[in-house]
TORBA-685659 format. One record per atom (N, C-alpha, C, CB): residue in three letters; atom name; x, y, z. Coordinates in Angstrom, 1 decimal, padded with zeros to 4 digits, always signed. Glycine has a CB too. Example, Ala and Ser with C-alpha at 12.3 -4.5 7.8 and 13.67 -1.06 7.14 Angstrom:
2
residuo=ALA, atomo=N, px=+013.2, py=-005.7, pz=+007.8
residuo=ALA, atomo=CA, px=+012.3, py=-004.5, pz=+007.8
residuo=ALA, atomo=C, px=+013.2, py=-003.3, pz=+007.8
residuo=ALA, atomo=CB, px=+011.3, py=-004.5, pz=+009.0
residuo=SER, atomo=N, px=+012.8, py=-002.2, pz=+007.1
residuo=SER, atomo=CA, px=+013.7, py=-001.1, pz=+007.1
residuo=SER, atomo=C, px=+012.9, py=+000.0, pz=+007.9
residuo=SER, atomo=CB, px=+014.1, py=-000.6, pz=+005.7
! end
This chain:
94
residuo=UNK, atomo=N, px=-018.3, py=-020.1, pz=+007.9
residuo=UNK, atomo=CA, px=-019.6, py=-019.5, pz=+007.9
residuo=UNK, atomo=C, px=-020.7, py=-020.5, pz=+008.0
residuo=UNK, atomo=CB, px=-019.8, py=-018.6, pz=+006.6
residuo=UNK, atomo=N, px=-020.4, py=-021.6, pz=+007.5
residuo=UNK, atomo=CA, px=-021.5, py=-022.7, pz=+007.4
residuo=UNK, atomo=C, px=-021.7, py=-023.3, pz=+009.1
residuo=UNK, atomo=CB, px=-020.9, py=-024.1, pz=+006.0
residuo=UNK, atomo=N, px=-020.8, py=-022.9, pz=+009.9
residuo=UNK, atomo=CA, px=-021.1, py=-023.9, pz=+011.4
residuo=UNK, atomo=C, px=-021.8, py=-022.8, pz=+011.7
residuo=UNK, atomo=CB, px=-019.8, py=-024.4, pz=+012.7
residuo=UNK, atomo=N, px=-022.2, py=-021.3, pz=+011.7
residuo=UNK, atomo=CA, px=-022.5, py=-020.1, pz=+012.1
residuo=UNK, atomo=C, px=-024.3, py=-020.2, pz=+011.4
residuo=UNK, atomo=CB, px=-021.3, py=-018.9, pz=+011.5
residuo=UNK, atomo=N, px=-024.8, py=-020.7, pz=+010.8
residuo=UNK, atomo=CA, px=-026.0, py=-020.8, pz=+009.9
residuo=UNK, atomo=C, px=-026.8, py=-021.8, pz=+011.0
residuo=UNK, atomo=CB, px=-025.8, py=-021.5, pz=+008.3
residuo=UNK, atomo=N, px=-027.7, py=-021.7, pz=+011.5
residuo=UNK, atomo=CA, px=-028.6, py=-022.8, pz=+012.1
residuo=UNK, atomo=C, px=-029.4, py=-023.5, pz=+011.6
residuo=UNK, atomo=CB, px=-029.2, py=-022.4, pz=+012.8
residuo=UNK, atomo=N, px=-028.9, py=-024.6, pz=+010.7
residuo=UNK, atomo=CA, px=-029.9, py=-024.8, pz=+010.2
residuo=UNK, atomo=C, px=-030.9, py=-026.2, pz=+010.9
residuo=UNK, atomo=CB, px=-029.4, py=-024.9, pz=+008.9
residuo=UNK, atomo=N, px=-030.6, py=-026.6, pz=+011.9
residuo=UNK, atomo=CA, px=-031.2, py=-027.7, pz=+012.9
residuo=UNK, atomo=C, px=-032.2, py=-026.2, pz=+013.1
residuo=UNK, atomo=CB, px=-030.0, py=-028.6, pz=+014.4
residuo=UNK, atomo=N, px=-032.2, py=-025.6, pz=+013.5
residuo=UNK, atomo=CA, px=-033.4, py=-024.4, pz=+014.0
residuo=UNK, atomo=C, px=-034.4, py=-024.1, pz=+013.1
residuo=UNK, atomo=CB, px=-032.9, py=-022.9, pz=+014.2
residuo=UNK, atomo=N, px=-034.0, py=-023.9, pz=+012.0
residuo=UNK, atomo=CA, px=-034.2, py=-023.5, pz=+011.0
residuo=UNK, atomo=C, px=-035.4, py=-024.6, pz=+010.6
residuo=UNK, atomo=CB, px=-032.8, py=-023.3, pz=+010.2
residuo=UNK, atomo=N, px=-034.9, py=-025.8, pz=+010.6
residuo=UNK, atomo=CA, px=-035.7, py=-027.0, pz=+010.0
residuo=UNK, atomo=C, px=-036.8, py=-027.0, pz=+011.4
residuo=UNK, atomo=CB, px=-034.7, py=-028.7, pz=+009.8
residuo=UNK, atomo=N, px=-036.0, py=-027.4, pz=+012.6
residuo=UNK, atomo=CA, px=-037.4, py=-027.4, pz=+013.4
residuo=UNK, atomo=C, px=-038.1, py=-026.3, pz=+013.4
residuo=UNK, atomo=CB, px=-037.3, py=-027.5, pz=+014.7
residuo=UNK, atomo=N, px=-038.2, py=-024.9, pz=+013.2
residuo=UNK, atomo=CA, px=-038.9, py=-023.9, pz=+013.2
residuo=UNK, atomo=C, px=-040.2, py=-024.2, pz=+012.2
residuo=UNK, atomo=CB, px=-038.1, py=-022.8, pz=+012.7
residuo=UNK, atomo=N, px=-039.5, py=-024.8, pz=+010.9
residuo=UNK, atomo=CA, px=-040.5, py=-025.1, pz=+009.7
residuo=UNK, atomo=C, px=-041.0, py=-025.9, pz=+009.8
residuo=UNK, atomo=CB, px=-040.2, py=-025.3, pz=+008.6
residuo=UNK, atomo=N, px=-040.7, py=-026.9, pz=+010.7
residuo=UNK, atomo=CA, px=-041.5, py=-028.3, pz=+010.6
residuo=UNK, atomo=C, px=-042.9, py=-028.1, pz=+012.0
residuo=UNK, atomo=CB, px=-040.1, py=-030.0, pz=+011.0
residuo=UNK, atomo=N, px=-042.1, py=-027.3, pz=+012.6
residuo=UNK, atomo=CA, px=-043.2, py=-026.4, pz=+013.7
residuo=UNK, atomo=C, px=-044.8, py=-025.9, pz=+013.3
residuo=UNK, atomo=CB, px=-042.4, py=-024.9, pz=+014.1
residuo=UNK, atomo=N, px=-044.1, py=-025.1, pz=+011.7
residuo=UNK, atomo=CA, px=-045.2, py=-024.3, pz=+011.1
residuo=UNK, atomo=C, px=-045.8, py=-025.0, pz=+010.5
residuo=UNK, atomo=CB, px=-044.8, py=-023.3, pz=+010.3
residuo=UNK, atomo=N, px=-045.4, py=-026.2, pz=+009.9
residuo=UNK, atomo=CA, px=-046.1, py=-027.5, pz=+009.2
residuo=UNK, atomo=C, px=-047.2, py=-027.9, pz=+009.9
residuo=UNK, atomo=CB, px=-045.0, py=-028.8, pz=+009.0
residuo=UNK, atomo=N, px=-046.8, py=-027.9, pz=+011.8
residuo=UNK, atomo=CA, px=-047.6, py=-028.8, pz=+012.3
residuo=UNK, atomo=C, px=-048.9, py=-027.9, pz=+012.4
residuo=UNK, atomo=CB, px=-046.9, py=-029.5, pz=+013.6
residuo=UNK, atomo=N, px=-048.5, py=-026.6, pz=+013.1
residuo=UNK, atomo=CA, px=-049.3, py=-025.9, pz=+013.0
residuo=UNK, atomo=C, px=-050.4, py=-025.4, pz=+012.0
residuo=UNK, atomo=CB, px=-048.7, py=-025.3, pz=+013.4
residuo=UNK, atomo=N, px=-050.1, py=-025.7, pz=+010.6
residuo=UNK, atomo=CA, px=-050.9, py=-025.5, pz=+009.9
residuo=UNK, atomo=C, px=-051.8, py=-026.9, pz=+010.0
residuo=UNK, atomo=CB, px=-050.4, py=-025.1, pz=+008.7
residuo=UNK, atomo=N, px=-051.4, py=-028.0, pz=+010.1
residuo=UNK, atomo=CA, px=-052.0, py=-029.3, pz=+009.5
residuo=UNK, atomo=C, px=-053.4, py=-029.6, pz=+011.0
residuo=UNK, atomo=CB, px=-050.4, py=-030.8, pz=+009.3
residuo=UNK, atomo=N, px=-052.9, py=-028.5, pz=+011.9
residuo=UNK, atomo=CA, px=-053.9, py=-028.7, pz=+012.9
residuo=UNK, atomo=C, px=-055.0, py=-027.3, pz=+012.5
residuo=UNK, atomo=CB, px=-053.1, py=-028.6, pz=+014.7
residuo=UNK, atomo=N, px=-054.2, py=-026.8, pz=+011.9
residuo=UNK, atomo=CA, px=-055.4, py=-025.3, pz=+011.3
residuo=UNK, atomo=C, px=-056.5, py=-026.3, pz=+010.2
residuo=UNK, atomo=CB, px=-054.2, py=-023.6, pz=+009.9
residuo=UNK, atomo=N, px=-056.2, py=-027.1, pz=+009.6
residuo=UNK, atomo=CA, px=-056.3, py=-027.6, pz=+008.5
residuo=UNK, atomo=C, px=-057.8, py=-028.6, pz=+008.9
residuo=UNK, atomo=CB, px=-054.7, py=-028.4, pz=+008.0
residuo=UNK, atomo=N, px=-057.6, py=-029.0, pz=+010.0
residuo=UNK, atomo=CA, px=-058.6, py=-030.0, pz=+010.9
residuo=UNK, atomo=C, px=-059.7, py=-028.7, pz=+010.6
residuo=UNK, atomo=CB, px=-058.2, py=-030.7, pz=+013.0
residuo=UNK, atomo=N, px=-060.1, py=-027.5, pz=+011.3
residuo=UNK, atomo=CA, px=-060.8, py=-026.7, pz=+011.5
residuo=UNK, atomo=C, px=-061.0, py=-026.3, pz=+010.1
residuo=UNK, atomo=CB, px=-060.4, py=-025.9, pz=+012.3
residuo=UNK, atomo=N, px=-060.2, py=-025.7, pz=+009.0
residuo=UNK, atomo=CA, px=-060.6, py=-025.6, pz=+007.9
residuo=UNK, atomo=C, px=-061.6, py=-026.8, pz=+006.7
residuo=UNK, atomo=CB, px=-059.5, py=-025.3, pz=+007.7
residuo=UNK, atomo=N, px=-061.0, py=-028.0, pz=+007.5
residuo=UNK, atomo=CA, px=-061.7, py=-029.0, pz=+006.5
residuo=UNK, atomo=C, px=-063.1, py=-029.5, pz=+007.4
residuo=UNK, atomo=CB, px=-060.5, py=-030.6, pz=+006.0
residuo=UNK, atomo=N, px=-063.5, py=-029.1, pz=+008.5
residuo=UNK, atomo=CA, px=-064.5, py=-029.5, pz=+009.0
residuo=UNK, atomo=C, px=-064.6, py=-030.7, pz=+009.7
residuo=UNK, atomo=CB, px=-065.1, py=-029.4, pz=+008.4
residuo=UNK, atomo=N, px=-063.5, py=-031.6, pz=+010.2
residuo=UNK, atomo=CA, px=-063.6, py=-032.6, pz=+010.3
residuo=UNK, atomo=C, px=-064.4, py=-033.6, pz=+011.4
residuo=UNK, atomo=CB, px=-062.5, py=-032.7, pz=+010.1
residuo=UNK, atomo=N, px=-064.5, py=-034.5, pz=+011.1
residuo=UNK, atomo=CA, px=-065.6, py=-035.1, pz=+012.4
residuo=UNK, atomo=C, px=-064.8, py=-034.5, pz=+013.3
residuo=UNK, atomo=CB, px=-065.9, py=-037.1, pz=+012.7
residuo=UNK, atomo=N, px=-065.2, py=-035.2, pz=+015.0
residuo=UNK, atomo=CA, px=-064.9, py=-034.6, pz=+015.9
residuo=UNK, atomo=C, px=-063.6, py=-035.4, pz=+016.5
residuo=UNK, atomo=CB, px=-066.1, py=-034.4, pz=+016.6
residuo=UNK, atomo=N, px=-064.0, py=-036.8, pz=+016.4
residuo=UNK, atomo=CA, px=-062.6, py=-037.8, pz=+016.7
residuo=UNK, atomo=C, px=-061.8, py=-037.5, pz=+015.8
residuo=UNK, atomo=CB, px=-062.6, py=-039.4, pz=+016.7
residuo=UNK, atomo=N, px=-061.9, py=-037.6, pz=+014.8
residuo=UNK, atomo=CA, px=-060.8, py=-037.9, pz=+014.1
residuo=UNK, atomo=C, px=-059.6, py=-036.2, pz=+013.9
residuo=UNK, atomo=CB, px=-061.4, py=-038.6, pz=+012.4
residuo=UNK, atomo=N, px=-060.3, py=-035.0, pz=+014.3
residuo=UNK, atomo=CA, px=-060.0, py=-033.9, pz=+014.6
residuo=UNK, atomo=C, px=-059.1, py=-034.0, pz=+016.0
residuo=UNK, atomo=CB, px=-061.2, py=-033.1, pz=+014.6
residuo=UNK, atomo=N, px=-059.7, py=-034.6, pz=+016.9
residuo=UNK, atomo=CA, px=-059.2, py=-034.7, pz=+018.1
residuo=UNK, atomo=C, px=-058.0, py=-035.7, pz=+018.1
residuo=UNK, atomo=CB, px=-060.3, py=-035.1, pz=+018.9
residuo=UNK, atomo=N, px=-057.9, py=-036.7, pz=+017.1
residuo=UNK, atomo=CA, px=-056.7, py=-037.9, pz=+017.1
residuo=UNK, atomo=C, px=-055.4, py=-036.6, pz=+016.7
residuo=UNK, atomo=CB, px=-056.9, py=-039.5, pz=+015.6
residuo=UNK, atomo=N, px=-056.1, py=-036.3, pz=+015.3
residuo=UNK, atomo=CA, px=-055.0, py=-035.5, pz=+014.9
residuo=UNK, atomo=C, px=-054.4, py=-034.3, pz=+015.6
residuo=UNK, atomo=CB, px=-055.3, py=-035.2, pz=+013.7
residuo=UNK, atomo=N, px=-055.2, py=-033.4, pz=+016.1
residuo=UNK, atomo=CA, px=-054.4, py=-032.6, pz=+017.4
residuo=UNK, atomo=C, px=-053.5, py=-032.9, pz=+018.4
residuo=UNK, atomo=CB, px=-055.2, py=-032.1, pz=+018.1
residuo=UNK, atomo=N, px=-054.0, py=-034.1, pz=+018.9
residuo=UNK, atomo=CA, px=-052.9, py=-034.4, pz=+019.9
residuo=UNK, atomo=C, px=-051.8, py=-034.9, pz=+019.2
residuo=UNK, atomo=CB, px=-053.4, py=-035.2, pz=+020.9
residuo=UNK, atomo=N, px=-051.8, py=-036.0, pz=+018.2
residuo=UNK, atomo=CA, px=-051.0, py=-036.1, pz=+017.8
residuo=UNK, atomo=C, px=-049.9, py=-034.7, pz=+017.0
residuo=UNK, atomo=CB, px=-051.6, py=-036.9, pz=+017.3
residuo=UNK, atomo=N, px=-050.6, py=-033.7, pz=+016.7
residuo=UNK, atomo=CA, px=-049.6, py=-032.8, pz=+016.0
residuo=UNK, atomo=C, px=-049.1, py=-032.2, pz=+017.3
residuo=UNK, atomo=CB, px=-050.2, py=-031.8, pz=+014.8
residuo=UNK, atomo=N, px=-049.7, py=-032.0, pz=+018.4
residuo=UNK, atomo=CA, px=-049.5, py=-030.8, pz=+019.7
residuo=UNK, atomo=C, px=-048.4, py=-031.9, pz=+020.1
residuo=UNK, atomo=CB, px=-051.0, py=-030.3, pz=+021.1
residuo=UNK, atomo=N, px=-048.3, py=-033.2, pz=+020.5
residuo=UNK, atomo=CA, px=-047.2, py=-033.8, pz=+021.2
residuo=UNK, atomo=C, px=-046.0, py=-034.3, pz=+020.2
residuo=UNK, atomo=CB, px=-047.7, py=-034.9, pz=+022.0
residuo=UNK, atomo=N, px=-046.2, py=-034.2, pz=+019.0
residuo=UNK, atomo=CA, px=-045.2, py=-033.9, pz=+018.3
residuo=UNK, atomo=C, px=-044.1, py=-032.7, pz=+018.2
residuo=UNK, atomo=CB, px=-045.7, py=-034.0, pz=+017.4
residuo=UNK, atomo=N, px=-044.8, py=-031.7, pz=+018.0
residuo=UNK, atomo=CA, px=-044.4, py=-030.3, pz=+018.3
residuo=UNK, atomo=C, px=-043.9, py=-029.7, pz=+019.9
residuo=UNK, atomo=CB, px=-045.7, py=-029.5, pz=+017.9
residuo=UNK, atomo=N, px=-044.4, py=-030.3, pz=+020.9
residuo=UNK, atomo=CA, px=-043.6, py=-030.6, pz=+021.8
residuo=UNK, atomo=C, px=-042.4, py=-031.1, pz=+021.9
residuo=UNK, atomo=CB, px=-043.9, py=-031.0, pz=+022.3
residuo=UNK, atomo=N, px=-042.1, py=-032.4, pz=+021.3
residuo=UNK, atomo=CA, px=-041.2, py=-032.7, pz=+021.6
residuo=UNK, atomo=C, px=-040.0, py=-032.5, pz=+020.7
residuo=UNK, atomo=CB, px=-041.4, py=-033.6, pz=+022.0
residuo=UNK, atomo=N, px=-040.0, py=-031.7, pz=+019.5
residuo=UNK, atomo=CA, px=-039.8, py=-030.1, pz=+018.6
residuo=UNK, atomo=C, px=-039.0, py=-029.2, pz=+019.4
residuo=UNK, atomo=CB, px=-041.3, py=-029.2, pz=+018.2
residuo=UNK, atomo=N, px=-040.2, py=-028.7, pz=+020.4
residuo=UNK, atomo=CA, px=-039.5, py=-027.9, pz=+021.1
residuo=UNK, atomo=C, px=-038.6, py=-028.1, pz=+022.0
residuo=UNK, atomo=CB, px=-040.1, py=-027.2, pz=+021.5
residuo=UNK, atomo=N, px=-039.1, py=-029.4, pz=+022.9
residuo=UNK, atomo=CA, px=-037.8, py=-029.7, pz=+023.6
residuo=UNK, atomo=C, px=-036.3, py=-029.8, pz=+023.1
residuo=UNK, atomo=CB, px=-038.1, py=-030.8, pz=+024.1
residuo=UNK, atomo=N, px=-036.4, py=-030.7, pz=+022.4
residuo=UNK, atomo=CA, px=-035.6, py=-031.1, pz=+021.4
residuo=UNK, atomo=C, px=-034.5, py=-029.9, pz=+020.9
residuo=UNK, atomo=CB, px=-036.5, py=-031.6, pz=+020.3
residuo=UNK, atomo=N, px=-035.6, py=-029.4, pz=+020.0
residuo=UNK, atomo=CA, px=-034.5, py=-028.5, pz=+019.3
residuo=UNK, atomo=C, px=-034.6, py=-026.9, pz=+019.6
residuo=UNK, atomo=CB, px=-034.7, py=-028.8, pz=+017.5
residuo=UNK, atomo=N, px=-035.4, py=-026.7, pz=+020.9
residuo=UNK, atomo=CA, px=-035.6, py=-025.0, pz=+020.7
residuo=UNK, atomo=C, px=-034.8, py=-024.8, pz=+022.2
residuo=UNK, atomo=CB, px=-037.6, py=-024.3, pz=+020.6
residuo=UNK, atomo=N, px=-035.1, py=-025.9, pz=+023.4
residuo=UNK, atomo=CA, px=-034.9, py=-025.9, pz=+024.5
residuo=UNK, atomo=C, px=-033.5, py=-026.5, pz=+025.2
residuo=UNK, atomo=CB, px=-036.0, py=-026.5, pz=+024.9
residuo=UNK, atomo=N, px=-033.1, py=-027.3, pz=+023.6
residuo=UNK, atomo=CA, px=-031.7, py=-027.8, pz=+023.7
residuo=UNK, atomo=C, px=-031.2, py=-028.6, pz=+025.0
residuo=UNK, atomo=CB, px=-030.9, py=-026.5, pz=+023.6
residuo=UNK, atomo=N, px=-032.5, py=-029.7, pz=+024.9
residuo=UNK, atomo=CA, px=-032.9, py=-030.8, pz=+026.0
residuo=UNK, atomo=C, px=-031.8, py=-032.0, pz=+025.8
residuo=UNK, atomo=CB, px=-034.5, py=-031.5, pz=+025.8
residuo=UNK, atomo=N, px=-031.4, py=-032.5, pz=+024.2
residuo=UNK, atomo=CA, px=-030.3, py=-033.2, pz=+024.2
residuo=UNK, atomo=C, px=-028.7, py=-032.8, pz=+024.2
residuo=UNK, atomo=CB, px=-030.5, py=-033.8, pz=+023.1
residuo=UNK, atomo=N, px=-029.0, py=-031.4, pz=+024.4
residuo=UNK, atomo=CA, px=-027.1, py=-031.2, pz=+024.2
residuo=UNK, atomo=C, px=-026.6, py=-030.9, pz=+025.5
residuo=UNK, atomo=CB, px=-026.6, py=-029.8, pz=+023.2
residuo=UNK, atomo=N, px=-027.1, py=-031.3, pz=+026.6
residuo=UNK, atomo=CA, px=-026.5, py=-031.0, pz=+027.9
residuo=UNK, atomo=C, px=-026.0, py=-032.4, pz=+028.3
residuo=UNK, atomo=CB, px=-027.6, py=-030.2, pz=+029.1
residuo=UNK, atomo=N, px=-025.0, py=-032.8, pz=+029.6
residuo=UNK, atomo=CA, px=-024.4, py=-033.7, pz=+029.9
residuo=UNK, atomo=C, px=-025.2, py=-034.7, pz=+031.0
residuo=UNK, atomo=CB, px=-023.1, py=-033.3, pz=+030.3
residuo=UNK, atomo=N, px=-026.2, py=-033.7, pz=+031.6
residuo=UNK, atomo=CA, px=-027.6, py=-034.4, pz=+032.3
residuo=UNK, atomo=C, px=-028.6, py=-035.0, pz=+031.5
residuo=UNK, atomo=CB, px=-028.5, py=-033.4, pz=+033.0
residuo=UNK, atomo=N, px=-028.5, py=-035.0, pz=+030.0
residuo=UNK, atomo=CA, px=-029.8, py=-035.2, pz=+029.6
residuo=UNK, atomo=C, px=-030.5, py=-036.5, pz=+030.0
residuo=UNK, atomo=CB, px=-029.7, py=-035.1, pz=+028.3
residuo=UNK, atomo=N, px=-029.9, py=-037.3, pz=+030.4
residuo=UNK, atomo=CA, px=-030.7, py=-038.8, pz=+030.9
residuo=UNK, atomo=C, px=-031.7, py=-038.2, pz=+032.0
residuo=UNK, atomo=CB, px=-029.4, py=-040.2, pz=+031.8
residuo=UNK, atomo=N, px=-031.3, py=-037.1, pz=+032.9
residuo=UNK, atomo=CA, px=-032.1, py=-036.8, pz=+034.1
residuo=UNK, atomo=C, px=-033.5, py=-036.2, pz=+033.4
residuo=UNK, atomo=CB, px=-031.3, py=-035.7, pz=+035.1
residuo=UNK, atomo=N, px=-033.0, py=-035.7, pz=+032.4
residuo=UNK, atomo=CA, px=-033.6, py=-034.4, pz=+031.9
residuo=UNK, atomo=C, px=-034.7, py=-035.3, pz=+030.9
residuo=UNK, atomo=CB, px=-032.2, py=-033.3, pz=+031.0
residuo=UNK, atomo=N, px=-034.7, py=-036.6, pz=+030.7
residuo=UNK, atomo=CA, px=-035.4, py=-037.2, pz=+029.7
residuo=UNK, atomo=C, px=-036.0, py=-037.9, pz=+030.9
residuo=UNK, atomo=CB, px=-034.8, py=-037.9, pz=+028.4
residuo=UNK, atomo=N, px=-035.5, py=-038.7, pz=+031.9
residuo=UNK, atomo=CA, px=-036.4, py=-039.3, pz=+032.8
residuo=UNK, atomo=C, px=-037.4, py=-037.9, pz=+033.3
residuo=UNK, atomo=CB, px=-035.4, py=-040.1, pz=+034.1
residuo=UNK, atomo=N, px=-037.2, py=-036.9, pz=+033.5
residuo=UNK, atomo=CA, px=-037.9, py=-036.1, pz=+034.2
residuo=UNK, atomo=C, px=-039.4, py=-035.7, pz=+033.3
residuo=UNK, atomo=CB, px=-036.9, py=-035.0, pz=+034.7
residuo=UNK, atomo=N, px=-039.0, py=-035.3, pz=+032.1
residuo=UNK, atomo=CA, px=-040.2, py=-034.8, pz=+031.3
residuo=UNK, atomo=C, px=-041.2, py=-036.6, pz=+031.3
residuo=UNK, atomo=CB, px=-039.5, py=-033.9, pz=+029.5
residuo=UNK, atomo=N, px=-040.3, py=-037.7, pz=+031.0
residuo=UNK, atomo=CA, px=-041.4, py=-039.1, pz=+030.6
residuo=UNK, atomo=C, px=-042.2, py=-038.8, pz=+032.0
residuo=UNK, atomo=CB, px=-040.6, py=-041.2, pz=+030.6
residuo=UNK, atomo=N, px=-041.5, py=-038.4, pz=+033.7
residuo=UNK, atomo=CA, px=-042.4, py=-038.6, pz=+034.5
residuo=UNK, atomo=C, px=-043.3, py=-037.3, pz=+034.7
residuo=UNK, atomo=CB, px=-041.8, py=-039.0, pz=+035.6
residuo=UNK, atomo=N, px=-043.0, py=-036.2, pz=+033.9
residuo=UNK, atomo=CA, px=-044.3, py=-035.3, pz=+034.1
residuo=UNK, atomo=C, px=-045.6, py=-036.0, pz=+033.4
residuo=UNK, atomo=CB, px=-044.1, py=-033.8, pz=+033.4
residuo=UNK, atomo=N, px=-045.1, py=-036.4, pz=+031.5
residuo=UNK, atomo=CA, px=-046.2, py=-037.1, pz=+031.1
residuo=UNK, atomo=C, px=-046.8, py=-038.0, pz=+031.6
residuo=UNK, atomo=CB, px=-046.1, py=-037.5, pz=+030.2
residuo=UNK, atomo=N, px=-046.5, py=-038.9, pz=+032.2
residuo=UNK, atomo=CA, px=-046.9, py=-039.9, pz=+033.1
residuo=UNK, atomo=C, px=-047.6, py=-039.2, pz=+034.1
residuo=UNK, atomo=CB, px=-045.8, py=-040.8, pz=+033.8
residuo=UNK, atomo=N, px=-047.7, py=-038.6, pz=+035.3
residuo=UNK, atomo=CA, px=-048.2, py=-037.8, pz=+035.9
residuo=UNK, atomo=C, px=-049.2, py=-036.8, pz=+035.2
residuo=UNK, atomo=CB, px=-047.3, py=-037.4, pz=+036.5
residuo=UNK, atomo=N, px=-049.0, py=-036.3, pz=+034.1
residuo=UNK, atomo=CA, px=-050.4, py=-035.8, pz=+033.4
residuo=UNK, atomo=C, px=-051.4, py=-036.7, pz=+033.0
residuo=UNK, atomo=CB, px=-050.1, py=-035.1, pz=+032.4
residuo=UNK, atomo=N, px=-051.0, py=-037.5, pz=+032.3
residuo=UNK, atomo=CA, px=-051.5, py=-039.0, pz=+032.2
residuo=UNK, atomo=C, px=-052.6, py=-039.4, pz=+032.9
residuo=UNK, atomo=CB, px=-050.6, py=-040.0, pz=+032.7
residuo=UNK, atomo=N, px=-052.2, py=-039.6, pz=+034.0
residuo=UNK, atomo=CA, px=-052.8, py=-040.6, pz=+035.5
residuo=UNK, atomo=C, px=-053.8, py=-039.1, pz=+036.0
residuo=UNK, atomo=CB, px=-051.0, py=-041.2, pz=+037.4
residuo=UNK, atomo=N, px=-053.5, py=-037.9, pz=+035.8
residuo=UNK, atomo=CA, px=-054.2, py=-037.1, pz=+036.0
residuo=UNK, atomo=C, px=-055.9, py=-036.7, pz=+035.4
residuo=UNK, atomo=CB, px=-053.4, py=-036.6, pz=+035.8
residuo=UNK, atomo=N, px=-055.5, py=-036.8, pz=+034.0
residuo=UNK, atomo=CA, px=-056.3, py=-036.7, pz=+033.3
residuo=UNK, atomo=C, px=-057.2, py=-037.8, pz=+033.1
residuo=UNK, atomo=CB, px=-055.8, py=-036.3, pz=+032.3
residuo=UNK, atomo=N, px=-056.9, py=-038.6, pz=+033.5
residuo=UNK, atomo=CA, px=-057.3, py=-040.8, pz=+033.2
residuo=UNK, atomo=C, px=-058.1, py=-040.0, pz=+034.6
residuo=UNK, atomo=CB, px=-055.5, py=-043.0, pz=+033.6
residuo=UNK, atomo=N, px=-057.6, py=-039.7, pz=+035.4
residuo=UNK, atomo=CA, px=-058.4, py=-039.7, pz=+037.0
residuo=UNK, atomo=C, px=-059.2, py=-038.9, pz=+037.1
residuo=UNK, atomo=CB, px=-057.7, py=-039.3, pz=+038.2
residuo=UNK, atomo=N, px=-059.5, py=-038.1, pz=+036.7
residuo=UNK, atomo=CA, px=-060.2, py=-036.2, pz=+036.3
residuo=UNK, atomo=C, px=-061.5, py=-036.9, pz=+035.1
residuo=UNK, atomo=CB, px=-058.5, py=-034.5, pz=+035.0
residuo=UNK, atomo=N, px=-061.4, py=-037.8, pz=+034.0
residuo=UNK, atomo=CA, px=-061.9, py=-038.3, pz=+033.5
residuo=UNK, atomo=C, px=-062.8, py=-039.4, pz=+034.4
residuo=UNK, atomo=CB, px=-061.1, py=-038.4, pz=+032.5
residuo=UNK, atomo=N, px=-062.3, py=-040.7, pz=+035.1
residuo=UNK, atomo=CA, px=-063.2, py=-041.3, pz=+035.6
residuo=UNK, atomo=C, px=-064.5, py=-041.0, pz=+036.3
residuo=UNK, atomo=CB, px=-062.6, py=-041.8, pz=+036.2
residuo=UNK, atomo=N, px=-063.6, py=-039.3, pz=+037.1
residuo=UNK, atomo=CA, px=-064.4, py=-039.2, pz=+038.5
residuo=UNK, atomo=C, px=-065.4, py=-038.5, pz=+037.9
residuo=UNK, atomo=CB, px=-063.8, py=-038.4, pz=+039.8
residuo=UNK, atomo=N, px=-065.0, py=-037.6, pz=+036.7
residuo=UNK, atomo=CA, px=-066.6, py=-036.9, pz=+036.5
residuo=UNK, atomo=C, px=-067.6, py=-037.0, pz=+035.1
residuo=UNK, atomo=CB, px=-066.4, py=-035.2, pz=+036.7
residuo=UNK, atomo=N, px=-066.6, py=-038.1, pz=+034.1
residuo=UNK, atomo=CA, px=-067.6, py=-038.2, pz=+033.2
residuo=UNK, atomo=C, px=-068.1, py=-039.6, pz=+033.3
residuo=UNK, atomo=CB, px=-067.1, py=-037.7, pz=+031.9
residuo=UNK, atomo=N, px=-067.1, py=-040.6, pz=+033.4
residuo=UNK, atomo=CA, px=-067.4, py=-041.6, pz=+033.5
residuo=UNK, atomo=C, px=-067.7, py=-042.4, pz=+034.8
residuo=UNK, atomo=CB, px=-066.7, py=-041.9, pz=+032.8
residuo=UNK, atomo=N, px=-068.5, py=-041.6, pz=+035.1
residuo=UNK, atomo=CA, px=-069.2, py=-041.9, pz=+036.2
residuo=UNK, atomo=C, px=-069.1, py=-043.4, pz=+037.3
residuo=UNK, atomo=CB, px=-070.5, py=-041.8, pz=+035.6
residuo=UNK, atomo=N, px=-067.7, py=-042.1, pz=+038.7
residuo=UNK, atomo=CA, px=-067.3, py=-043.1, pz=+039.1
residuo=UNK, atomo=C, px=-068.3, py=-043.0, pz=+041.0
residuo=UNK, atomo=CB, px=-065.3, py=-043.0, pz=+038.9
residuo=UNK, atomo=N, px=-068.5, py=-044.0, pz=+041.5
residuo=UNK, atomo=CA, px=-069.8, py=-044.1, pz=+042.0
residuo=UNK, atomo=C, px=-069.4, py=-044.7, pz=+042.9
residuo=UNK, atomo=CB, px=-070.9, py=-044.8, pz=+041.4
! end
């Protein structure tokens, strides 16, 4: 009965709801604007990789090397995106 209980799910689910509150928590406590902003991304790409991990079941396949090179090169490519989207229109590229 005990291999039949999920509890790897179970924990990521709760540590999910953890994150999700502690980013409610920025808005509830009012917080400056950086330091609101550090902590969101930090809790959102945490919780990502939560879900990959343990909801999307990214380590238990026999590809996963492909499967982990592929998501580092989406972030990378969002990355260079956002760095580029940022130069051209706030930081005024001329």
């Amino acid at each position: 009965m005990k291999q039949l209980f999920p509890v790897k799910h179970i924990a990521g689910f709760v540590f999910s709801l953890v994150l999700t509150l502690v980013a409610l928590l920025v808005l509830a406590f009012d917080m400056p604007a950086k330091t609101g902003v550090v902590i969101l991304l930090v809790t959102a790409f945490m919780q990502a990789g939560i879900q990959l991990v343990m909801f999307m079941h990214v380590g238990e396949s026999e590809d996963r090397k492909s499967i982990y090179t592929s998501v580092f090169y989406a972030l990378f490519i969002a990355v260079v995106t956002i760095l580029g989207t940022l130069l051209t229109m706030i930081w005024g590229y001329e």
